[in-house]
N, C-alpha and C positions, 0 to 999 in steps of 0.2 A: 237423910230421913227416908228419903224416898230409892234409894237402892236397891232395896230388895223387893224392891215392887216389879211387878209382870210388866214387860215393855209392850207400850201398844200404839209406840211413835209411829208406824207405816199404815194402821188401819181406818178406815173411813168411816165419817162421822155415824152414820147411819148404824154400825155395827159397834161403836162405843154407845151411843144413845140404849140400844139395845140390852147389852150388859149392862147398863148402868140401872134400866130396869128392873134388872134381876137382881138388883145390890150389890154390884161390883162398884166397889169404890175407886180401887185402881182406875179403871177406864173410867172413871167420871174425873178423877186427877189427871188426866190425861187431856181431856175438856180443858179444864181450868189452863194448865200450859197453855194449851192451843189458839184461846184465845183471851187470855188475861190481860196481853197487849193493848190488842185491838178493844174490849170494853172499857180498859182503861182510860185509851187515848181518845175514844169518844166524850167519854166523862169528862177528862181534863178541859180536852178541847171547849166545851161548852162552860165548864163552869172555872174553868183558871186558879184551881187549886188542887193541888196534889193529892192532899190528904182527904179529901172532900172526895173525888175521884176515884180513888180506891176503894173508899168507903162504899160510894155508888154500888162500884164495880163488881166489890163481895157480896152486895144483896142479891145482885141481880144473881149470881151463881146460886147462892143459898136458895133463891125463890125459882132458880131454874131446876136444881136436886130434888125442891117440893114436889114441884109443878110438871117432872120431866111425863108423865102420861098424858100429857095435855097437847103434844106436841105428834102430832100426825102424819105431819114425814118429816123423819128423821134425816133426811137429806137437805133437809131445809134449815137445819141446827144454827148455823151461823147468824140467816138473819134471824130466827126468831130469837136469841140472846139478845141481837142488836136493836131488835124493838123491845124487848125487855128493859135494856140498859137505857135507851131514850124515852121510855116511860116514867126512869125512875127520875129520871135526869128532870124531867118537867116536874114531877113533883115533887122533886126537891127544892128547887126553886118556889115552888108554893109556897112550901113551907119553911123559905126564909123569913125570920120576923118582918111584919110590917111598919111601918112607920105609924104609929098610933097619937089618934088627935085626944085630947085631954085639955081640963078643964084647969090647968096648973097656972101660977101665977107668968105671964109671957114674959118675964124677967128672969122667973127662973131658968123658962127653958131656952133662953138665948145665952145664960152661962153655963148649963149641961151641954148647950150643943157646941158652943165655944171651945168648954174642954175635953168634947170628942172631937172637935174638928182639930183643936193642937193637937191629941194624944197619935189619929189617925195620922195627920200630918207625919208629927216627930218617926213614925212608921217608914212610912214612903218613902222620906228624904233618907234613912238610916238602909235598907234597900237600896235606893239609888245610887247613893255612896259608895257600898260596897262593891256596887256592877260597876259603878266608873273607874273604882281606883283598880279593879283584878283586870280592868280590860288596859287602864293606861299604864300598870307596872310592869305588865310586858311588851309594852312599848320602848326605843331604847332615848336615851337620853336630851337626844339633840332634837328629838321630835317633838317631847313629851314637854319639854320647857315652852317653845313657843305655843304649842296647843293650849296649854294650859293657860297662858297671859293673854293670852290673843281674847280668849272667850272673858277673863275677869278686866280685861283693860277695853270696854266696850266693842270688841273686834277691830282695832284698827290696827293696820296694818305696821304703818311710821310709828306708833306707839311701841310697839314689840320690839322693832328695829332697832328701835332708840335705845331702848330697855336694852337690849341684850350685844347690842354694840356689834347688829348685822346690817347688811343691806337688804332693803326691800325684798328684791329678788329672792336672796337666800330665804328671808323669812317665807315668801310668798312657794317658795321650793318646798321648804318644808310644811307648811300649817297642809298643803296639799299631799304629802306624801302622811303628815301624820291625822291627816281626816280616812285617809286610806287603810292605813293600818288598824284607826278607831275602829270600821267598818268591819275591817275584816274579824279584829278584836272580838267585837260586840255578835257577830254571827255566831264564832268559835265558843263565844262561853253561852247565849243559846244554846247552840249544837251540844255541848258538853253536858249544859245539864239538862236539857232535854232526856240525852240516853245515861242519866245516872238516875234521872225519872222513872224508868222503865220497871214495872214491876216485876220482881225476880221470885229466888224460889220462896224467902218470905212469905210474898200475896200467898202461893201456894198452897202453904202450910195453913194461915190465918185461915181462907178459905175450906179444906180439909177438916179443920180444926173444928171452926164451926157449926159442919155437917155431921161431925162423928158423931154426936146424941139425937142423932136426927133421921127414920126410918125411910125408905126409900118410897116414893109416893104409894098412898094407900090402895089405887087399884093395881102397882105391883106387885106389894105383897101380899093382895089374893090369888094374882096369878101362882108365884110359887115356880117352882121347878120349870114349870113351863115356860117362863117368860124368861128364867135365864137363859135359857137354850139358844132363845131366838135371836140373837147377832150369829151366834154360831150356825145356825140353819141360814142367815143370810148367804154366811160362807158358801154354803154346801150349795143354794142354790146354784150360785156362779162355780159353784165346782161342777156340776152337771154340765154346764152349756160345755166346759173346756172336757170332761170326760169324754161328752158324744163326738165334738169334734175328733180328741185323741181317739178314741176307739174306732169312731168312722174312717177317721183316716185311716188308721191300720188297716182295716178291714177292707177298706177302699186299695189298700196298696197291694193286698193279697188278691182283689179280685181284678185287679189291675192286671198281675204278673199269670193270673189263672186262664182272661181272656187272651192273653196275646200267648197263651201256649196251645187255646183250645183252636187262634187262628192258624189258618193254612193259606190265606193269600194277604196281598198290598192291602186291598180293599176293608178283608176282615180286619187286619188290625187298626188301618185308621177308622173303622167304624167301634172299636171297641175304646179306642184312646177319647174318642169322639163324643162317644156315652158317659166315659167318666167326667170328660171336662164340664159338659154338660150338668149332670148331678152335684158337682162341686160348684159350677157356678151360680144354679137356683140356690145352695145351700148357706153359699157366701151374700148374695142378694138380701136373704130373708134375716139372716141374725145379723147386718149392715141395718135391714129396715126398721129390725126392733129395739134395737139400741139406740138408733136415731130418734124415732117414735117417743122412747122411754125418757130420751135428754130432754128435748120440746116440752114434754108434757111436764117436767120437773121444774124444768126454768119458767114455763108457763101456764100456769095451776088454773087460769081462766080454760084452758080449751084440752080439760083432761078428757069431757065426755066426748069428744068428737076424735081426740088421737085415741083415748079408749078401745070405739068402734075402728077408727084404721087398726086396730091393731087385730082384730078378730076376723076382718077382711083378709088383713095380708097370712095369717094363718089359713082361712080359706083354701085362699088363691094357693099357697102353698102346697098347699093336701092335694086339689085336682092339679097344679101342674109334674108332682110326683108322680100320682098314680098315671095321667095320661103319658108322663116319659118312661116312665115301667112297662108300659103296654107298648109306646111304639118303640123302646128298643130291641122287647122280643120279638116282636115281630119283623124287623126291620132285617135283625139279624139271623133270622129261618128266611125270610126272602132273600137275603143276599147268599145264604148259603145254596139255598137252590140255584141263584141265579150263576154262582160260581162252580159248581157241579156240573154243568154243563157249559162255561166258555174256558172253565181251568181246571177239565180233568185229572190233569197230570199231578196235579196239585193233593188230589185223593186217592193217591192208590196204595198207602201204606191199609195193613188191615184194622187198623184202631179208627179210619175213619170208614168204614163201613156204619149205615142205619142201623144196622144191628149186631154191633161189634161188642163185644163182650167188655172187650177195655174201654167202652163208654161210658157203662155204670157199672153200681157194686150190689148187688143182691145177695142177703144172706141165704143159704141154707135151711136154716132155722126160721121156721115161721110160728105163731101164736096162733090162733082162732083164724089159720089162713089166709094171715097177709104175714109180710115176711119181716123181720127184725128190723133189718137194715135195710133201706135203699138207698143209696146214692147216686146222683148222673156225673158226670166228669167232663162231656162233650160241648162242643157248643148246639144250642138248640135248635132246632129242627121241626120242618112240618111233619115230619113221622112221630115224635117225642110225645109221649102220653106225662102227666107231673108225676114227679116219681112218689112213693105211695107206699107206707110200710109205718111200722110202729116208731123207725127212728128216719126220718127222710130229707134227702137236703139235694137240691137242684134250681135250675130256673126258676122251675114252678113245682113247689112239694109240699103233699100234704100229709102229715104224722099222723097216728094217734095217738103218740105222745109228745115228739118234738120233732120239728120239723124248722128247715134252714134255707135258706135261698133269696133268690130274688122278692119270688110273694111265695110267703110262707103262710100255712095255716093248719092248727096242730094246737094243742089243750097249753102247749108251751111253745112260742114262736117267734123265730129270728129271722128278719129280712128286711128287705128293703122296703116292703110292705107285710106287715104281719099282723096277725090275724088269731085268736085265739083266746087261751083264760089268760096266760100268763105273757105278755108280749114284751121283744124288744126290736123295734127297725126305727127308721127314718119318719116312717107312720105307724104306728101301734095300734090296733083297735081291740082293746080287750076285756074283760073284767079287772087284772093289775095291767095298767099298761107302761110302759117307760118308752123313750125314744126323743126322736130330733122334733116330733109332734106326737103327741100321746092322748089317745083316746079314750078312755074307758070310767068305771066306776070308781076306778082308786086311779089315779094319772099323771106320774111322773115326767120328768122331761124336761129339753128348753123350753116349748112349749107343752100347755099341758089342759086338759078339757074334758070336765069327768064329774059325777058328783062331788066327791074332793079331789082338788087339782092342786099338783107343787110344781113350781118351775121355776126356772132361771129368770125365762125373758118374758114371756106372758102366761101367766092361770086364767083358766075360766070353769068356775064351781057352780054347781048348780044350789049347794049348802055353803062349800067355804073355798077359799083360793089362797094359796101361798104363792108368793113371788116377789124374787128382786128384781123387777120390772113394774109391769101391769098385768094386778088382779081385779077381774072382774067377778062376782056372786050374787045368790039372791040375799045369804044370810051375812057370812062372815068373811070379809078379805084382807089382808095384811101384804103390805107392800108398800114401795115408794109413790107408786099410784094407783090408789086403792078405792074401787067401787063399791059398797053391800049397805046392809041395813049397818052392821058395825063393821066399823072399820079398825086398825091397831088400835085394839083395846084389850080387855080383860076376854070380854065374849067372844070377842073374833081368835083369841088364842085357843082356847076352849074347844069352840065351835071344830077348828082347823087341827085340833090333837095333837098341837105341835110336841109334847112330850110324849108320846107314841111315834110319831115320826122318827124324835130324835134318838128313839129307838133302834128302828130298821135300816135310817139310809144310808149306813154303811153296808148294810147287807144288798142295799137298792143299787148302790155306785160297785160292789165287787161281783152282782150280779151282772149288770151290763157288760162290764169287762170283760168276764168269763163267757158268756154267751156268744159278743162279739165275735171278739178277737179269737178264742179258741177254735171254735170251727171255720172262720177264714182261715186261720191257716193249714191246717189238717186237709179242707177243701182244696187248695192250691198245691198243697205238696203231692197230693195225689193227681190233680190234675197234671203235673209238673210228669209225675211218672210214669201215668198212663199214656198221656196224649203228646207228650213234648219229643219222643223218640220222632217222627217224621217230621220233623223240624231240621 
């Protein structure tokens, strides 16, 4: 039955919950497998009946399909079932009949209770029976005779012996070897029917069954298209955090191979390998903090608004410890080159490392309203070095009037390690659309992200609304695993956050970054590669 259905055995509960808002049924069958088990065997466990058990077990799903908007993080799916399911458990118990006092003649009711007490009896013993004789017929012969006399011949020992024309001993050998075998007997058919208890795809199907004439809860489907989207944009958020990594990296490996060709002594390259490790290890600290941050605050719902605020510090802290390592490694790196200009001349005397060598930058020809198309720098930086400065600019420090690339860039459109502009993509982003490894602006993408509407991976902070598979913090509307605002995963908070407008663009937002990235690191490097790497 369930074949042609969409597989969604690998994905986390958070992101079936989601779909299943949007009325995917599939991923709410998906639930059900997952933990059909475990509701079950809670049920069973408590009330010692199978069928009783199952029974439980289906409502509690049916009333979790009703009820699934009710439910506020989605990461939490498991136990809130499991307080479902021991909800129902107690009140079914309620609702076993009572033993009711009545006004009947007490004659009567001492032979109604008589012939429930035989009827339940004749029960019991008929059960009993059958568990003793399937555990003692695979018992073998020689055990099974004295076990069986032993217990009807008052237990004595010389009795059985007598009987069976053994000695003590032997008798006394076997009633021990067959109390052992009982034992193990009596485990095995437990154990056996325990897992032929197990509810299979059956439960499944009854469960399924049930829900088919049964709408997906009522603030889902006001949401509508929106709220389908959203397991899906869960995805995408975590596809961001491994984007910026991937493209960072890249990008990082380009300006990796760019430094160490714009070096000319020991000093500059271990200052340049020095700077990356650097930048890589604040980067790896910070999504280490947030994810850790994100776990705590999930497993411990009491102390969301205190790891909340760590989480807006540690984004903080982040932003000035980049910008402060942006600044002192250019500078670091024009003093070390001066300081190397003079103990390791030797070291500059190809002409591409002249101050004003032509193979340093790329100036176009062609200028607009007097600044020039192109500029590029290629060299390592220098206290002579002005930012390079043109309609298309990319350097340490450039600035565009249309796009500009570099270390800190700033330009209507901007890539860098700190950028700056309308349209931005760096490590820090501060823009009107901003994207990056922390993103600033009006609309603001990223692992982190901080803006009137903010979507992120690992933390959002909205001024209106916040998206994240982390922690979002808003004044209005925020959605996430742990989530701050007036509404939180709801109808309004979807709305509010435009999640179907998003689920619009952010393929154009993630092939944006890429492009930006990665294209001009390496364009950047290959020409540094050909300009400056010949005195090498």
């Amino acid at each position: 039955m369930f074949s042609q259905r969409m597989s969604f055995d690998n994905e986390q509960d958070a992101y079936l919950v989601m779909l299943s808002l949007g009325g995917n049924r599939d991923a709410f069958c998906q639930i059900v497998k997952r933990y059909q088990t475990l509701l079950c065997t809670i049920a069973y466990s408590a009330l010692g009946d199978i069928k009783h058990s199952e029974d439980v077990a289906q409502e509690t799903f049916v009333d979790a399909w009703k009820k699934l908007d009710t439910l506020h993080n989605p990461e939490k799916l498991k136990s809130w079932l499991c307080g479902i399911v021991r909800f129902k458990i107690s009140r079914f118990r309620r609702q076993q009949p009572a033993k009711e006092h009545t006004t009947e003649d007490p004659e009567h009711l001492q032979e109604l209770a008589a012939d429930n007490s035989e009827l339940e009896t004749q029960a019991i013993s008929e059960q009993h029976q059958a568990l003793m004789w399937q555990a003692l017929n695979n018992m073998d012969e020689i055990y099974r005779e004295p076990l069986i006399l032993f217990y009807r011949k008052q237990q004595s020992v010389e009795t059985v012996a007598a009987e069976l024309d053994l000695t003590t001993d032997t008798v006394k050998q076997r009633l021990s070897r067959g109390r052992n075998l009982l034992k193990q007997a009596m485990s095995s058919v437990v154990e056996d029917a325990l897992k032929h208890s197990k509810p299979g795809v059956a439960f499944t199907v009854s469960v399924m069954t049930l829900i088919s004439g049964i709408s997906p809860p009522a603030k889902a489907a006001v949401v509508g298209a929106g709220t389908a989207k959203l397991g899906s944009l869960f995805k995408v958020a975590t596809l961001f955090t491994f984007l910026a990594v991937f493209s960072g990296f890249i990008s990082s490996f380009f300006g990796l191979r760019a430094g160490l060709d714009q070096s000319r002594t020991q000093n500059e390259r271990k200052l340049v390998i020095q700077s990356v490790i650097l930048f890589f290890f604040f980067a790896f600290v910070f999504v280490a903090g947030m994810f850790g941050l994100k776990y705590i605050a999930v497993e411990n719902p009491a102390y969301t608004n205190p790891i909340t605020m760590a989480t807006q510090l540690l984004v903080l802290s982040f932003i000035a410890i980049y910008i402060w390592l942006v600044g002192y490694m250019f500078q670091a790196m024009r003093t070390l080159r001066a300081h190397e200009r003079i103990f390791q001349p030797e070291a500059f005397r190809h002409e591409s490392d002249a101050p004003d060598s032509v193979r340093r930058e790329y100036k176009s020809h062609l200028h607009l309203f007097g600044v020039p198309l192109i500029h590029f720098q290629f060299g390592m930086p220098e206290h002579s070095d002005q930012a390079a400065f043109g309609w298309i600019a990319g350097g340490s420090h450039a600035r565009g009037l249309l796009f500009a690339w570099g270390g800190v860039a700033i330009a209507p459109i901007s890539v860098g390690i700190i950028a700056v502009g309308g349209i931005t993509v760096g490590a820090i982003g501060a823009g009107v659309i901003s994207t990056g490894t922390v993103a600033i602006g009006l609309l603001a993408f990223g692992a982190s992200a901080i803006g009137y509407k903010a979507y992120a991976s690992l933390s959002a902070t909205g001024w209106e609304s916040a998206f994240s598979n982390g922690v979002s913090l808003a004044k209005d509307a925020a959605i996430g695993p742990v989530a701050t605002a007036v509404h939180t995963n709801s109808e309004q908070a979807v709305r509010l956050t435009n999640l179907s407008d998003f689920g619009l663009v952010y393929h154009w937002v993630l092939a944006a970054i890429a492009l930006l990235v990665i294209v001009p690191a390496i364009w950047h490097a290959t020409q540094v590669r050909a300009r400056m790497h010949s005195n090498r």
